[in-house]
C-alpha positions as CSV (number, residue, x, y, z in Angstrom):
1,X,19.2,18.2,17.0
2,X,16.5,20.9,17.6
3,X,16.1,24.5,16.3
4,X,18.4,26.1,18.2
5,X,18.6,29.8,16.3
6,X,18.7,32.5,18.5
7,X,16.7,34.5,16.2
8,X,14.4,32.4,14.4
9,X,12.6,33.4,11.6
10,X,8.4,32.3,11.8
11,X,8.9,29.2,9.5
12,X,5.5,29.5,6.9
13,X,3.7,26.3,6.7
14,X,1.1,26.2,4.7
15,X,-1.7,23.7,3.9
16,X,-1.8,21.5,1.0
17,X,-5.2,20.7,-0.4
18,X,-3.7,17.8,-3.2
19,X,-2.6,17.6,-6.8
20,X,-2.5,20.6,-8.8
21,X,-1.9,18.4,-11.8
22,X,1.9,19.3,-12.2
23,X,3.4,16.1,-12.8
24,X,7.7,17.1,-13.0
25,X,9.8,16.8,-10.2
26,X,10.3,20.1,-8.0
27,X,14.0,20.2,-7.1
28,X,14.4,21.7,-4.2
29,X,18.4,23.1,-3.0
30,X,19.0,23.6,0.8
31,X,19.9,26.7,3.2
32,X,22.8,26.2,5.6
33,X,21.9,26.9,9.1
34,X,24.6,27.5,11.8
35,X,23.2,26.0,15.3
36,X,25.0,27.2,18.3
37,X,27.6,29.6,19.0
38,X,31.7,30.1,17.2
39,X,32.3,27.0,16.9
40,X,28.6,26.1,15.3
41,X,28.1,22.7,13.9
42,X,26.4,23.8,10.5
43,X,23.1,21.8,9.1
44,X,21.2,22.2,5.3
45,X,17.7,22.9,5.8
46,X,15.5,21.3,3.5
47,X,12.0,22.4,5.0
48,X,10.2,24.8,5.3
49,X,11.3,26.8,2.4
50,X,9.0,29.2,0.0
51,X,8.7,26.4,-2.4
52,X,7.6,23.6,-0.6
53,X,6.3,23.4,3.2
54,X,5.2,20.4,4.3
55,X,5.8,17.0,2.5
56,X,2.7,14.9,4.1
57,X,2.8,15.9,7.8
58,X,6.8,16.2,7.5
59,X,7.3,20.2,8.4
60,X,11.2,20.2,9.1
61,X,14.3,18.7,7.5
62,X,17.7,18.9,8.4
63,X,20.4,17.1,7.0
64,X,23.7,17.6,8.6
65,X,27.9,15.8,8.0
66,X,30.1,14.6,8.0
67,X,31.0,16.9,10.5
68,X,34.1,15.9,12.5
69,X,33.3,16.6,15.9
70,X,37.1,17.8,16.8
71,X,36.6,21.0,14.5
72,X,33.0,22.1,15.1
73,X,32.8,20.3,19.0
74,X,29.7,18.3,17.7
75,X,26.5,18.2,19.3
76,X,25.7,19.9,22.4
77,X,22.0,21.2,23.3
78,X,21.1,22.3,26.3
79,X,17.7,21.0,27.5
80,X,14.8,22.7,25.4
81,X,11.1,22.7,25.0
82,X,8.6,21.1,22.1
83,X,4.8,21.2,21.7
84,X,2.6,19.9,19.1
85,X,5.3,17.9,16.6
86,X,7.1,14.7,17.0
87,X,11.0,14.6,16.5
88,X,12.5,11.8,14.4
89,X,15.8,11.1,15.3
90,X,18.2,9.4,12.3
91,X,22.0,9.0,12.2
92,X,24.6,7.9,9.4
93,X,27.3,7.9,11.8
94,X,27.9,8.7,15.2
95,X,26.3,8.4,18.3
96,X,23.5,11.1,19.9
97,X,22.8,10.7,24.2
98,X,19.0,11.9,24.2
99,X,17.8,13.2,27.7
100,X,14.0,13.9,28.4
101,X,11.5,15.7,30.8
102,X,10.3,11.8,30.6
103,X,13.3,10.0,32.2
104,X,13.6,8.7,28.9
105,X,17.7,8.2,28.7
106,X,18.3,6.6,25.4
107,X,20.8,6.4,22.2
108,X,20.4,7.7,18.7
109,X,22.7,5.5,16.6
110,X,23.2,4.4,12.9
111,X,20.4,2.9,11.4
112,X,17.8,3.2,14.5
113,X,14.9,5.5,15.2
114,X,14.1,7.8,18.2
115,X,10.8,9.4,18.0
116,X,9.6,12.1,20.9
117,X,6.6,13.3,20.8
118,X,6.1,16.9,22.2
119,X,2.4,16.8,22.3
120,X,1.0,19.5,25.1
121,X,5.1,19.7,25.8
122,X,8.0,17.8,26.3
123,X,11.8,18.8,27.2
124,X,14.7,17.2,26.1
125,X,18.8,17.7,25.3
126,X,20.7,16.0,22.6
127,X,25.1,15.5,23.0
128,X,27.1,13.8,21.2
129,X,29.2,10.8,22.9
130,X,33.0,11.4,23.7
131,X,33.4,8.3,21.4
132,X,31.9,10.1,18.5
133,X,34.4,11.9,15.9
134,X,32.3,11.6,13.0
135,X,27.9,13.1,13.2
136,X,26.2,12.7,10.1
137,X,22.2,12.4,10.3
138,X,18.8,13.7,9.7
139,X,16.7,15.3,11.9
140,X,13.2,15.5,10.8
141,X,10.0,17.1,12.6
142,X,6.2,16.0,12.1
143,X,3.4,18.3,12.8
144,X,0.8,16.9,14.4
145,X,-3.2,17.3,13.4
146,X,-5.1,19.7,15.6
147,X,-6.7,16.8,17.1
148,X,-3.7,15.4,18.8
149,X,-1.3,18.2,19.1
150,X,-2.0,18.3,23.1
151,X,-1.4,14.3,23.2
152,X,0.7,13.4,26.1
153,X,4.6,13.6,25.4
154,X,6.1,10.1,24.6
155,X,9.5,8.8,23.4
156,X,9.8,5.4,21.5
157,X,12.9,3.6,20.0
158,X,12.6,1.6,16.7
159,X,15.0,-0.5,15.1
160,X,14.3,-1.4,11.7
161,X,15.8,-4.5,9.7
162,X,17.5,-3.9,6.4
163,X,15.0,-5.0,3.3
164,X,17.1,-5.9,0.5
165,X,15.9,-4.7,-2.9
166,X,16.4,-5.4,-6.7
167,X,19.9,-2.7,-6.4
168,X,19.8,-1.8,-2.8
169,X,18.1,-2.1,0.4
170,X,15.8,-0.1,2.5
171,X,15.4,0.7,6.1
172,X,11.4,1.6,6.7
173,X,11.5,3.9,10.1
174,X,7.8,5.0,9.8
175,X,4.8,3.5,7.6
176,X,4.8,1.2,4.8
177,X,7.2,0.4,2.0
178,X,8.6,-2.4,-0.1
179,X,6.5,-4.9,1.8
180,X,8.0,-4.0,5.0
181,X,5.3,-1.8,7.6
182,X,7.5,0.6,10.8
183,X,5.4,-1.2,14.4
184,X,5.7,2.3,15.3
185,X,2.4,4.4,15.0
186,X,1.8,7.9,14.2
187,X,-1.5,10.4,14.2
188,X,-1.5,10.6,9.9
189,X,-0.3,8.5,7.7
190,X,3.4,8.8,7.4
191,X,6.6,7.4,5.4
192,X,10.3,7.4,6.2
193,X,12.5,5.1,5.2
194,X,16.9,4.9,4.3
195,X,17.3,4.0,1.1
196,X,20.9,2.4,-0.2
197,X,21.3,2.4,-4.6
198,X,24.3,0.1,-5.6
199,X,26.0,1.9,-8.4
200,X,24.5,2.5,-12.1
201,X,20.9,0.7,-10.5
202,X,17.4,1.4,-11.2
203,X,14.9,0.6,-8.3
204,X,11.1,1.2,-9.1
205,X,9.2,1.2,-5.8
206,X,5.7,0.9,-5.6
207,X,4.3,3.9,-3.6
208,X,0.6,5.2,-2.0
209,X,-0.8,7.0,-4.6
210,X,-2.5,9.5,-2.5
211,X,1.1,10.4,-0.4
212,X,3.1,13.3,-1.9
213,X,6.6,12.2,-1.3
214,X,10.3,13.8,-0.8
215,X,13.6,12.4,-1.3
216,X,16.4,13.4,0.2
217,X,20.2,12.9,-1.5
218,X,22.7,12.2,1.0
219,X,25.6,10.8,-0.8
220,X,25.6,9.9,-4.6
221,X,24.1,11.7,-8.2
222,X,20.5,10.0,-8.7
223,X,17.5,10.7,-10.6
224,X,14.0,10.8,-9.4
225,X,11.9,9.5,-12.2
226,X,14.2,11.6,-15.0
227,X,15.1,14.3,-12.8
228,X,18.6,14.3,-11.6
229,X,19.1,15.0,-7.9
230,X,22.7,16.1,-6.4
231,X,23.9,15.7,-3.0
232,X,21.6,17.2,-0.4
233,X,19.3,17.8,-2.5
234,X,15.5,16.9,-2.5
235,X,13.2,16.2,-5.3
236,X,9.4,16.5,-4.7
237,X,6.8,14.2,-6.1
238,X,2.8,15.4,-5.8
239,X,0.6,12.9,-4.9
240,X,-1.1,11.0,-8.4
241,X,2.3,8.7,-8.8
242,X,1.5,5.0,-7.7
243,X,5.4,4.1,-8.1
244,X,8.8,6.4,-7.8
245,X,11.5,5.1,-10.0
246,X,15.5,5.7,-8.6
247,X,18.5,5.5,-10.5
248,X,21.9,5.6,-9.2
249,X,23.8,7.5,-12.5
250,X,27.1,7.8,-10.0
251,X,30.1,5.5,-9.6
252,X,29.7,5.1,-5.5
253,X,26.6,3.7,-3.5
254,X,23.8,6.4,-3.1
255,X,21.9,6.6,0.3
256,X,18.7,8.8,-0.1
257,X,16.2,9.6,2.9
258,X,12.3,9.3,1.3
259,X,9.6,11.1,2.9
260,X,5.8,10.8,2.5
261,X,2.2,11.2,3.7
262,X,-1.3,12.5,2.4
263,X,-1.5,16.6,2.0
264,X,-1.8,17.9,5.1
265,X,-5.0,20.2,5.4
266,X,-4.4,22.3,8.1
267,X,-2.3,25.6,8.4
268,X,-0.1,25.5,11.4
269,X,2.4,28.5,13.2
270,X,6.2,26.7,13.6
271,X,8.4,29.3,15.4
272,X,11.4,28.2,17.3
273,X,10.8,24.8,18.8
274,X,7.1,25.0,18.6
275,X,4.1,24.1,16.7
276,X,0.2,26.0,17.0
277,X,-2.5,27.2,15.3
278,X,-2.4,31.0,16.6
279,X,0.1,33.7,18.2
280,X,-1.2,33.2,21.1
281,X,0.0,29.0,21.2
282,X,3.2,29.9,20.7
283,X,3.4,32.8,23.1
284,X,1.5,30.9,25.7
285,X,4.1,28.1,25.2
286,X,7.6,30.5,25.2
287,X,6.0,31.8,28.4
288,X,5.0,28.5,30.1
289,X,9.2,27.6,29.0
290,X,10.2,30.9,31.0
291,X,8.3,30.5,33.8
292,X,9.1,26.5,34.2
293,X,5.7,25.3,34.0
294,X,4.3,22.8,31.6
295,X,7.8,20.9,30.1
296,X,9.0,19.0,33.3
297,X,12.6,18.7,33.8
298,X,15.3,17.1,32.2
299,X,17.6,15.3,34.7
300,X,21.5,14.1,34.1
301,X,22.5,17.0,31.7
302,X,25.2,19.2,33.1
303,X,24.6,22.7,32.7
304,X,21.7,25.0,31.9
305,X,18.3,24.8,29.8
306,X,18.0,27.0,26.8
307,X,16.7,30.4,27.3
308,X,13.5,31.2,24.4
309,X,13.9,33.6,22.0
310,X,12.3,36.9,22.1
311,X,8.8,36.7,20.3
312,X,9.0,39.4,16.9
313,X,7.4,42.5,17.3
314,X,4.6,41.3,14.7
315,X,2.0,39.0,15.4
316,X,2.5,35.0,13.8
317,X,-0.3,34.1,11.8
318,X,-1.0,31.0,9.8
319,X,0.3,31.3,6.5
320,X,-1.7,30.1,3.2
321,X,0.0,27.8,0.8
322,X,2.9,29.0,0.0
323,X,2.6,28.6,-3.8
């Protein structure tokens, strides 16, 4: 699932230089986002928000479900354009058909990654299967450095095996954790991995002390170090810790998405489905999406691609840290 608001907002993300020597736990609470039309499936956006916005390279965070696809009509978006981010793709439950200007024609399912990477531009549509009744899933965007953000689109597919822990189990999607390292590469230094918490545990996990890191509550009451986290939720760690420490305080299995990666050092311009440096990226982008050039086509999807917003009437600039 992309960001498909028809009147997007310029999303402010702002450099991080490092540690500002705060060492507690920022808690930060979501924004529900309707995508679509009536019958909208809505989402909780984590990131970008004024407090916090980027975690590592990570620039976008939404966490959406249970939604029962027979009230909302789940997932269906129309072939759109990305440039300079990669999209990572993660389901609970349910079942995502990806289409791309690629040829790419894959599945997102439970407990495996997709990862597109929009690079000088990429197309794609997302629709839930007719077998689905259930979505419930992340979808997460990385920005890329300056240096690669005109890389040539891609589109890998990652499976990752369960690691069992002392109280749970991780999945690791992206990077390195719990002695387990993702095959799939990325263009900084990145962390994602599920996370499972059996009830009333206490899982230390031995982190890069250089990553700032994000976790992400889907189901269950934890606490990050001592700071307690609800459901959808997402406490924020600055870089400086070399281990996180979980606890499950609730009666039911926790599952928690953790994020991470070194401070990213570059201000960026995110507005609607695309990533630059300057107004002028993201106009020359919307316009090359207009006029059909640039994105390719995305074959097999029935119906037509998403028009672009209109631009505001205000130029986009990079924003400073948002502190």
């Amino acid at each position: 699932m992309s960001n498909t608001e028809t009147q997007p907002a310029e999303l402010r993300c702002a450099a991080v230089s490092g540690d500002d020597g705060t060492t507690a736990i920022e808690v930060l609470t979501a924004r529900r986002v309707p995508l679509g039309g009536p019958r909208a499936m809505p989402v909780r956006r984590t990131l970008p928000q004024r407090a916090r916005t980027l975690i590592g390279a990570w620039c976008f965070a939404d966490h959406y479900g249970p939604d029962d696809v027979s009230a909302t009509g789940g997932m269906d978006v129309a072939p759109h354009p990305h440039t300079g981010l990669q999209t990572v793709s993660w389901l609970f439950t349910g079942e995502i058909e990806h289409r791309d200007s690629l040829g790419s024609h894959a599945y997102v399912r439970p407990g495996e990654l997709n990862l597109m990477t929009g690079g000088h531009g990429i197309s794609h549509s997302e629709v839930s299967t007719p077998r689905t009744t259930v979505l419930h899933g992340v979808q997460l965007w990385v920005a890329l450095p300056d240096a690669h953000r005109d890389t040539a689109p891609d589109f890998q597919h990652y499976v990752p095996v369960p690691v069992p822990l002392d109280g749970g189990s991780a999945r690791v999607f992206l990077g390195t954790l719990a002695g387990d390292t993702s095959p799939v590469p990325t263009f900084t230094p990145l962390l994602g991995a599920e996370l499972t918490l059996d009830p009333g545990a206490a899982l230390t996990l031995d982190v890069d002390p250089g990553f700032e890191h994000g976790l992400l509550v889907d189901t269950g009451t934890v606490l990050l170090d001592d700071t307690p986290l609800d459901r959808a939720e997402l406490g924020y760690a600055a870089p400086g810790r070399p281990r996180l420490t979980l606890t499950n305080t609730g009666p039911d299995t926790a599952r928690l998405v953790l994020l991470g990666g070194p401070p990213f050092g570059e201000e960026i311009v995110m507005w609607w489905n695309f990533i630059g440096r300057s107004h002028e990226d993201i106009a020359r982008a919307r316009s090359d999406w207009t006029t059909g050039t640039r994105f390719g086509e995305v074959k097999g999807y029935d119906g037509e691609p998403l028009p672009a917003p209109d631009l505001p009437s205000v130029p986009l600039k990079p924003r400073g840290r948002a502190r």
